[in-house]
C-alpha positions as a Markdown table, in Angstrom:
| # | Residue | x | y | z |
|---|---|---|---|---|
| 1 | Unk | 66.1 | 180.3 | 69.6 |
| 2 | Unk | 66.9 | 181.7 | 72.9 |
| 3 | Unk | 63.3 | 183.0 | 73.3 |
| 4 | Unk | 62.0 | 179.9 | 72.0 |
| 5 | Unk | 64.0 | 177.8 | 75.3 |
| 6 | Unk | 62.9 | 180.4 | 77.5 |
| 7 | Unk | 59.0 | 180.1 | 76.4 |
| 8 | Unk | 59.8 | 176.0 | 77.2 |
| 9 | Unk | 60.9 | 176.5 | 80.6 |
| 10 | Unk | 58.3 | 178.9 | 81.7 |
| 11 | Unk | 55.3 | 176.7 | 80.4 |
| 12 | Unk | 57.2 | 173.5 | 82.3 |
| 13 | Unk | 57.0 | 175.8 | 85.5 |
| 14 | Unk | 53.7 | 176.8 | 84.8 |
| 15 | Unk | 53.0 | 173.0 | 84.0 |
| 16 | Unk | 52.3 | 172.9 | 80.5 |
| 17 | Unk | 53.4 | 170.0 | 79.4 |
| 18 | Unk | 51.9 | 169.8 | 75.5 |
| 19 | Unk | 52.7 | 173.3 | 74.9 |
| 20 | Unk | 56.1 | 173.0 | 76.2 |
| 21 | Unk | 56.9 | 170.0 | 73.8 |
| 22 | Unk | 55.3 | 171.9 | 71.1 |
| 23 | Unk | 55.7 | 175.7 | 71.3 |
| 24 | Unk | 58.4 | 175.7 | 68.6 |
| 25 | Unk | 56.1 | 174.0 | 65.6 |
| 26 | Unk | 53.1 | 175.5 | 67.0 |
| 27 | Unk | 54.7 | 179.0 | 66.5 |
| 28 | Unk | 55.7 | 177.9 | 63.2 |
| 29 | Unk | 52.8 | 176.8 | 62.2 |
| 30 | Unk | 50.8 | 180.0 | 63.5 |
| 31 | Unk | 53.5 | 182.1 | 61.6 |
| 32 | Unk | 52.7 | 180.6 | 58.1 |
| 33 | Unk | 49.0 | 180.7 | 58.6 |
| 34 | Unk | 49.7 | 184.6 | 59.6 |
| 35 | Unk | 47.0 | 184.1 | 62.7 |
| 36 | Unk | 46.2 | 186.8 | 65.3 |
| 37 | Unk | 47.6 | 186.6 | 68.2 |
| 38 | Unk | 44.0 | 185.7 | 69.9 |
| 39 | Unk | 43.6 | 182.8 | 67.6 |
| 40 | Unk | 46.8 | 181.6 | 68.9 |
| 41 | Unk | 46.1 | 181.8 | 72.1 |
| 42 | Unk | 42.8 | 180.0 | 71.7 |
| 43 | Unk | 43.8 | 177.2 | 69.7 |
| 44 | Unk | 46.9 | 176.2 | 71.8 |
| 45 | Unk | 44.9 | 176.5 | 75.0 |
| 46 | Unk | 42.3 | 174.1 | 73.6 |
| 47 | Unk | 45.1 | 171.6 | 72.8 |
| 48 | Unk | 46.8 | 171.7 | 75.7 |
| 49 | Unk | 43.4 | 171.5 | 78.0 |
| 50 | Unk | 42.4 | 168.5 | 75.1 |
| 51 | Unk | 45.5 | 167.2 | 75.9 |
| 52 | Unk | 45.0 | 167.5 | 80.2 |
| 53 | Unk | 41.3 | 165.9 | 79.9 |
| 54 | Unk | 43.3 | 163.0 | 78.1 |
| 55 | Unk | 46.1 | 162.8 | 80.6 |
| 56 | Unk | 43.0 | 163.1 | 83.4 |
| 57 | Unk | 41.2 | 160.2 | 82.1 |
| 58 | Unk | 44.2 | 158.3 | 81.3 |
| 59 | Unk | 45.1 | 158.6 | 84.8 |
| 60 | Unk | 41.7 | 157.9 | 86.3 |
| 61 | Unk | 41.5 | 154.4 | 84.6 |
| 62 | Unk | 44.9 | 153.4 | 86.1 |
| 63 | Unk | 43.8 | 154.2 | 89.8 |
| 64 | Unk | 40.9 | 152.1 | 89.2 |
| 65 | Unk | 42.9 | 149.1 | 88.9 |
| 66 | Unk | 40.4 | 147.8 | 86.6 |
| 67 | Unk | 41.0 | 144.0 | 85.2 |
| 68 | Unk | 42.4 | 143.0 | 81.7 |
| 69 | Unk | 40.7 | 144.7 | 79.4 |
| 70 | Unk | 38.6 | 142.1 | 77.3 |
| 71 | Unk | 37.4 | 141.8 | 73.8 |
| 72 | Unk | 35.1 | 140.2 | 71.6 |
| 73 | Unk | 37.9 | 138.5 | 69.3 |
């Protein structure tokens, strides 16, 4: 569990926010689907650059100040 706190810290200082939320299940998960290390590593860099193109755009449409947003109903 130590090692698993450790991980967290170093990918908040390397600012990795979704993998430092999620490094414990994601381990877990990796463990029972017995994936290579290189799988791994590619599928939790995709989610946490998913997750930074999100945050981006998310972040984007606030500085724009745009108006309500308006519907149809």
């Amino acid at each position: 569990m130590q090692k698993i706190k450790e991980l967290q810290d170093d990918l908040k200082y390397l600012k990795l926010p979704y993998l430092s939320e999620n490094i414990d299940k994601l381990t877990l998960e990796a463990a029972k689907k017995n994936m290579s290390h290189i799988d791994f590593l590619t599928s939790i860099i995709s989610m946490e650059i998913a997750g930074k193109n999100e945050r981006a755009a998310e972040r984007r449409i606030q500085q724009a100040h745009l108006p309500y947003i308006k519907t149809l109903d």
